[in-house]
Every structure is written in C-alpha cells, then in structure tokens.
N, C-alpha and C positions, 0 to 999 in steps of 0.2 A: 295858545301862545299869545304874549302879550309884548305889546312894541314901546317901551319909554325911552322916554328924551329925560338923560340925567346930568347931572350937574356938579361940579367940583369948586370947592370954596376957590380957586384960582380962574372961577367963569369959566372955565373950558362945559361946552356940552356936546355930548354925543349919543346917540340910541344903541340900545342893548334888549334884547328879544330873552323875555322871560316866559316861564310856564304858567304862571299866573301870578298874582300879587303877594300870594305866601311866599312863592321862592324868590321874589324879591327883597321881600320882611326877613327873610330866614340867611341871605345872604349878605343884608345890611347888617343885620345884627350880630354875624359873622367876622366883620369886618375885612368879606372875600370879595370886596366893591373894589375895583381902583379906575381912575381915567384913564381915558385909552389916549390925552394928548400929556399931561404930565406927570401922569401916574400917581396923583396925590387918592390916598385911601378915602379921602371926605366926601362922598359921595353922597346925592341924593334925587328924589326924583323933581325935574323941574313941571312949572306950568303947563299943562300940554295937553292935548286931549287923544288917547292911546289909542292904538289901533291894534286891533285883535284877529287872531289868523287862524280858523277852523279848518277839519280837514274838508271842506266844502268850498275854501278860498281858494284860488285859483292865481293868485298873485296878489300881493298886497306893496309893488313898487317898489322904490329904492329904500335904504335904510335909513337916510340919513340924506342932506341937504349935502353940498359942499360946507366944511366945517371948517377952513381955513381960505385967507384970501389967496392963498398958492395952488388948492384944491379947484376953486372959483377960477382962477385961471388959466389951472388945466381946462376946465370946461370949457371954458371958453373959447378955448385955441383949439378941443374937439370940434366946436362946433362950426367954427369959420373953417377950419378945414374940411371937413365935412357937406360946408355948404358949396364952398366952392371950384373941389375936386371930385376927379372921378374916381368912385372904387371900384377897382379892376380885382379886388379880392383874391385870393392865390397865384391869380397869373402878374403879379405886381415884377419879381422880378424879369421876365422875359419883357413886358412893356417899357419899364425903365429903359433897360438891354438896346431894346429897338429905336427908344426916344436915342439915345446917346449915342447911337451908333446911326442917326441921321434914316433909318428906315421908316420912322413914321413921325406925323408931326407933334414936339412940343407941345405941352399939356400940363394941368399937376394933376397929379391921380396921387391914391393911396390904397393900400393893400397888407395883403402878407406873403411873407416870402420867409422859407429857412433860415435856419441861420447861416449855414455854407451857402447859400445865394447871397443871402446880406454884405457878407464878408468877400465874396467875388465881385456884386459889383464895386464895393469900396475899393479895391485890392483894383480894379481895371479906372478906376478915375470915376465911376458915374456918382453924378451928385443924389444922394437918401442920405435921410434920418430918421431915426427909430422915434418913434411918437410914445411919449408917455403913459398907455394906457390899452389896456387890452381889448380883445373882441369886446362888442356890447353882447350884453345876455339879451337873448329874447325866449317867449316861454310858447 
C-alpha cells in the first residue's frame, strides 16, 4: 500500500491509499479520481514524499493533516479540551449527574455517555454538549 497527497486543479489536497503506483496510473487514466473536497475529476498526484505500508507496519499515523481551517479547529478545540479537563470516560454521565445535583465539586471533565443518558441529562437541566468528534483510535 501506498499513501499520496493528490491534488485538484481547484488546490484542494487530500491523501488516498493506493495498492501501488499502477493502480494509481490505472485509476487516473480511468478517470475513477475525484476530490474528496469538491469533487472535481482533475486529479493528480501532488509534491510529496509517499509513504508506504507493508504487512510488517504496525501503523503508519493519521492520513491526512487537518485539510480545512474548520478541520484545524476542531483540533484545536480537541485539544484545549483535552488539556484542560478530566476524562471520566463512560462514567461521564453519572459525574455530570453529581456536578449538578451539588454532590461533588465543579469541574469540566469529558466522557461518553449514551445516548438516552445524553438526552436525560438535557431533558433534567444539566449543562453538556456533544463534541465534534469521536473516540481517538489507539493501536
């Protein structure tokens, strides 16, 4: 497997994981290429230097940088929340539960919680909101 950074005559670039350089040649030449930001067919591969993924890799990172400045900050706003609260992970709603109901002290934390918890505490007054973005993967 092979990892390029491609490019669309509108400057949009994003990475797409090919089987090697022929099935890249074979699907340009196809014209089966489109951008994944505005879906123009003009595809091609940008500057870049590929990175290649054997069954011996064991991870080869994310795919792709933040590729919009809305993207950039999501990240961002991950990562101040992240730095700055605690993750109470599953047990998110019952800790809210306790914050708002004066049993333990104020804090921010973040977690996950069902959807029927999500919706219970909204539905009782406690102040959440759902964050943009899901688990992180770890390998």
């Amino acid at each position: 497997m092979i990892l390029y950074t491609l490019k669309c005559d509108q400057d949009h670039t994003f990475d797409s994981w090919f089987d090697g350089a022929q099935a890249f040649d074979k699907l340009a030449r196809a014209n089966m290429l489109s951008c994944s930001v505005c879906g123009s067919s003009n595809v091609e591969r940008a500057i870049m230097a590929p990175r290649v993924s054997t069954s011996r890799t064991k991870s080869v990172g994310p795919l792709s940088a933040p590729a919009s400045p809305a993207e950039q900050a999501v990240a961002d706003m991950r990562a101040k929340v992240e730095a700055e609260s605690t993750d109470v992970g599953t047990n998110f709603a019952t800790e809210a539960r306790a914050m708002h109901d004066g049993e333990t002290p104020h804090r921010s934390i973040f977690g996950e919680a069902k959807i029927e918890d999500a919706k219970a505490l909204i539905d009782d007054g406690v102040p959440v909101v759902p964050m943009p973005w899901g688990k992180k993967q770890t390998n």
